[in-house]
C-alpha positions as CSV (number, residue, x, y, z in Angstrom):
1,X,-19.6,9.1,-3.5
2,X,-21.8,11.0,-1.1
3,X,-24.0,8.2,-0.8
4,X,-20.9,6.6,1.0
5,X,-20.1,9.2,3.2
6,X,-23.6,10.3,4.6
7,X,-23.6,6.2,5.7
8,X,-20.3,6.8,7.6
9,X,-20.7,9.3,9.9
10,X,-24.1,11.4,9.1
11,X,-24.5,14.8,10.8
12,X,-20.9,15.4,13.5
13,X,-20.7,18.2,16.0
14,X,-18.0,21.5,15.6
15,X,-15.1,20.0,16.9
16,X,-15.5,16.8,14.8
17,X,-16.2,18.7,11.7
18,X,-12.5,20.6,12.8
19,X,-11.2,16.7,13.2
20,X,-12.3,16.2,9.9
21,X,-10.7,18.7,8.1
22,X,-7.7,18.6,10.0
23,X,-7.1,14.5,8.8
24,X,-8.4,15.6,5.5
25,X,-5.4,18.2,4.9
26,X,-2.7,15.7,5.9
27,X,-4.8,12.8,4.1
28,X,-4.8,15.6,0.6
29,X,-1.0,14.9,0.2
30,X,-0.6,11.7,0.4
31,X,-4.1,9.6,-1.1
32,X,-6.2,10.5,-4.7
33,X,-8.8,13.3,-3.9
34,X,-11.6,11.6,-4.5
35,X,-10.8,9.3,-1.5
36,X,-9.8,12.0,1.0
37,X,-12.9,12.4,2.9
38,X,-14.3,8.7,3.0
39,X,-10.7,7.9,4.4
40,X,-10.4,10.5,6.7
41,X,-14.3,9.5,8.2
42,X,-13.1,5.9,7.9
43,X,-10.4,6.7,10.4
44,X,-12.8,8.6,12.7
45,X,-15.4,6.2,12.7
46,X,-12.7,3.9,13.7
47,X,-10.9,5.7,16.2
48,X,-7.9,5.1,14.7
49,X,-4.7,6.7,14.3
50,X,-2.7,6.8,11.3
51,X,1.4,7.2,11.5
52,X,2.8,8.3,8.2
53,X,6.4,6.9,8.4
54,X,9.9,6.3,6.7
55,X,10.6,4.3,4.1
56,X,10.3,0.2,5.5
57,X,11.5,-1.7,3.0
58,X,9.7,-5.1,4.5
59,X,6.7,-3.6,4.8
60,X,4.3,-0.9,3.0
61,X,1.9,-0.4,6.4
62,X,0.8,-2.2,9.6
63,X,-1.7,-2.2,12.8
64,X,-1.0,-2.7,15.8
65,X,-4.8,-2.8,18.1
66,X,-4.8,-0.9,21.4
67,X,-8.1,-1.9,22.8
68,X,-9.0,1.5,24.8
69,X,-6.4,3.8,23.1
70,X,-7.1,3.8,19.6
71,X,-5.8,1.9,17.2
72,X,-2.7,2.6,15.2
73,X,-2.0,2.0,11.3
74,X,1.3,2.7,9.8
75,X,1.5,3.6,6.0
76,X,5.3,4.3,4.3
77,X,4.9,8.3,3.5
78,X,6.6,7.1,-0.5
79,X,3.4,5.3,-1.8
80,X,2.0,6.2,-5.2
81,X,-1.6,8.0,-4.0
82,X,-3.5,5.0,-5.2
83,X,-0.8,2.2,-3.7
84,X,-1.4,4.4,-0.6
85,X,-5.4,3.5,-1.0
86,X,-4.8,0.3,-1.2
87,X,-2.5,-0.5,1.6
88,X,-4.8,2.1,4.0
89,X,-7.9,-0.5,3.1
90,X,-5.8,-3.4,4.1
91,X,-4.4,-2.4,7.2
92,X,-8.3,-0.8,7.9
93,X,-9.0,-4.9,7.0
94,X,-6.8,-6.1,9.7
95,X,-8.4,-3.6,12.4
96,X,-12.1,-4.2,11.6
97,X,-11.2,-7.9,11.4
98,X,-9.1,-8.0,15.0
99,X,-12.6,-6.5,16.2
100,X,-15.0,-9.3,15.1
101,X,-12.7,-12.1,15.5
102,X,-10.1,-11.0,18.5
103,X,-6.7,-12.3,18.5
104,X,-7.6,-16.0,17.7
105,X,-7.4,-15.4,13.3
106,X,-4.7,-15.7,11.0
107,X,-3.0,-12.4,10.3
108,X,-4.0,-12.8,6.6
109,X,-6.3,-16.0,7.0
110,X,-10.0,-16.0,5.7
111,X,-11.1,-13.4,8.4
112,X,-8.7,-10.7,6.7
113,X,-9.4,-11.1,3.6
114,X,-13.1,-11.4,4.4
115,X,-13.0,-7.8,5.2
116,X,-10.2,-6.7,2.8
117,X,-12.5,-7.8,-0.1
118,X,-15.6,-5.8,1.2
119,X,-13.6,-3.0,2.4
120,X,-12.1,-2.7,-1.4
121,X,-15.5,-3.7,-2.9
122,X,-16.7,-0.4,-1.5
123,X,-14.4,2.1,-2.9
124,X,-14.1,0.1,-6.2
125,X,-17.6,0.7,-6.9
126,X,-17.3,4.4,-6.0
127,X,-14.7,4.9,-8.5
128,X,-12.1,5.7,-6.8
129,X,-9.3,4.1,-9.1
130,X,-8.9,4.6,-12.8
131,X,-10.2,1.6,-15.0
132,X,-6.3,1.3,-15.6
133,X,-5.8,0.1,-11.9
134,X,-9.1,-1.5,-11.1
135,X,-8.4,-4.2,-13.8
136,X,-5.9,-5.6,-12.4
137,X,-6.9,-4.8,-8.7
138,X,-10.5,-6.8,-9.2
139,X,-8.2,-9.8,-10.2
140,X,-5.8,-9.7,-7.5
141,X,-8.8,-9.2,-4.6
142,X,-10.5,-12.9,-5.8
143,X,-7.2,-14.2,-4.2
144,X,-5.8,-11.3,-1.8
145,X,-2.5,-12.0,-0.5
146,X,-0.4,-10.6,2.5
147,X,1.0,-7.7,-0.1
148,X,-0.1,-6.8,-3.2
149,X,3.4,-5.3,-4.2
150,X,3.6,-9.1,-5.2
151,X,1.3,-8.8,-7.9
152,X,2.9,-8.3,-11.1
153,X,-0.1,-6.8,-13.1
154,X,-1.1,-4.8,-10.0
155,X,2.1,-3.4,-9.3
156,X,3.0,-2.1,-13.3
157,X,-0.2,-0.7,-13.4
158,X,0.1,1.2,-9.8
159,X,3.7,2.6,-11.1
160,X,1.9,4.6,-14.1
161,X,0.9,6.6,-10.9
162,X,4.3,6.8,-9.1
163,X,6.3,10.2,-9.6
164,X,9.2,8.7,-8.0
165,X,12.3,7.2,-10.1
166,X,11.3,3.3,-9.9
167,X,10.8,0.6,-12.0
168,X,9.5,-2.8,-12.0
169,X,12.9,-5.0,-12.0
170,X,11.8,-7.3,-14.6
171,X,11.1,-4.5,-17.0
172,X,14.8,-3.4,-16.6
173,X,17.3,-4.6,-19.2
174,X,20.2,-7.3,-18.0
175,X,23.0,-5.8,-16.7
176,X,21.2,-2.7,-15.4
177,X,22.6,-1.2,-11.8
178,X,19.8,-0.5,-9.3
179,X,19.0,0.0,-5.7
180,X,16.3,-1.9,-3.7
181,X,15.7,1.3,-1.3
182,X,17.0,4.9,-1.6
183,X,18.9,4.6,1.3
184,X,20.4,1.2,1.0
185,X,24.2,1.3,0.3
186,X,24.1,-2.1,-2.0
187,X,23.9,-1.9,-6.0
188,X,22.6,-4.6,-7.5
189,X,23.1,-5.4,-11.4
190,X,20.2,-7.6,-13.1
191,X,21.4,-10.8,-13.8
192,X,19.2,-13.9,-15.5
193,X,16.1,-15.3,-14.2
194,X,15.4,-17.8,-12.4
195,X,11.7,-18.7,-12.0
196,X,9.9,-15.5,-10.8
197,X,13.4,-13.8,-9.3
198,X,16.7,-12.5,-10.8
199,X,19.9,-13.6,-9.9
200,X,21.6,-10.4,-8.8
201,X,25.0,-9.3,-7.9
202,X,26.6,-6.7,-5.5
203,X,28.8,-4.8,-7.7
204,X,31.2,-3.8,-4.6
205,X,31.2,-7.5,-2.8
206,X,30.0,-9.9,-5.5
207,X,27.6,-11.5,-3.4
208,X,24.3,-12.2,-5.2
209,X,20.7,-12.0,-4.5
210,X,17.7,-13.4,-5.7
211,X,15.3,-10.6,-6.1
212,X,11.6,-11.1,-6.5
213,X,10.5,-10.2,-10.6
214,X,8.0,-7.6,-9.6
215,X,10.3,-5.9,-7.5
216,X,9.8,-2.0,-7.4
217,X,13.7,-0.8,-7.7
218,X,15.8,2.4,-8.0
219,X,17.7,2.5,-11.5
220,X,21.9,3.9,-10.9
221,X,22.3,6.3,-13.9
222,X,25.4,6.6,-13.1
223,X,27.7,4.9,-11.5
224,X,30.8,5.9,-9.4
């Protein structure tokens, strides 16, 4: 791993070594140690600032450039420490990616996952995920997509690591009540499948939902 680092940033003055620190003690609580400093020199050599935010349920991160004021990555402050990784390397894809190619490149065309790919390469061959994750994450980079919460394999393996109460909606029994955020005031029951989604149903409205098989979901234990 220090092979990586010293490649990164090399020897940094007092106040960035203060900088340093300071990302690396936010960074501590929210990514796997062993990816704490190269992340936290990744956003310095960068200049980039990272927002740790809410809940989004459409979205697990995103960049927005500000050519002159930094640029700003969002990550959701829930993520499993490795599905943290993961989405800070893609929206670090996007950034590098907006600075060799400009505006003129599909948000997650060839340029993307160009640098997605060597980006991930990187930090899979420091070992920074357990063979349990890398498995499935090698697959999934050959053919990145615009999330990886649609991978199936990806995402069971990535909720071994999770300490929230979630699980994978096609590994839930039919008939089971769940939520697709904490905050959301609809309760879904399983219903069959159809294709890659479950038919769904509000419990309170009867209005049903298709929701996507390798959906990440909140079980009801009990319902009211």
């Amino acid at each position: 791993m220090q092979h990586y680092i010293s490649i990164l940033l090399g020897q940094i003055n007092e106040q960035k070594q203060r900088h340093k620190l300071q990302l690396m003690h936010v960074l501590k609580k929210y990514l796997p140690p062993v990816a704490v400093e190269y992340c936290s020199e990744l956003i310095m050599l960068h200049n980039l600032h990272l927002h740790i935010e809410i809940e989004r349920k459409d979205r697990l991160g995103d960049y927005s450039p500000h050519l002159g004021k930094g640029n700003r990555i969002s990550i959701n402050h829930n993520l499993s420490p490795y599905d943290f990784l993961i989405t800070f390397i893609h929206e670090l894809a996007h950034h590098t990616a907006y600075v060799k190619y400009g505006q003129k490149h599909a948000p997650h065309g060839a340029e993307w996952k160009s640098e997605f790919k060597a980006h991930m390469r990187t930090i899979v061959m420091a070992g920074f995920f357990p063979t349990d994750v890398a498995a499935p994450l090698i697959q999934h980079m050959k053919r990145p997509t615009y999330t990886h919460s649609g991978d199936v394999e990806l995402t069971r393996a990535l909720l071994k690591y999770d300490k929230r109460d979630v699980r994978m909606l096609q590994d839930m029994p039919e008939g089971v009540a769940f939520k697709l955020t904490k905050k959301s005031r609809i309760v879904l029951m399983k219903g069959e499948k159809m294709k890659k989604r479950y038919c769904c149903t509000d419990i309170h409205t009867g209005r049903q939902y298709l929701v996507h098989e390798g959906a990440v979901v909140i079980p009801i234990h009990n319902l009211k």
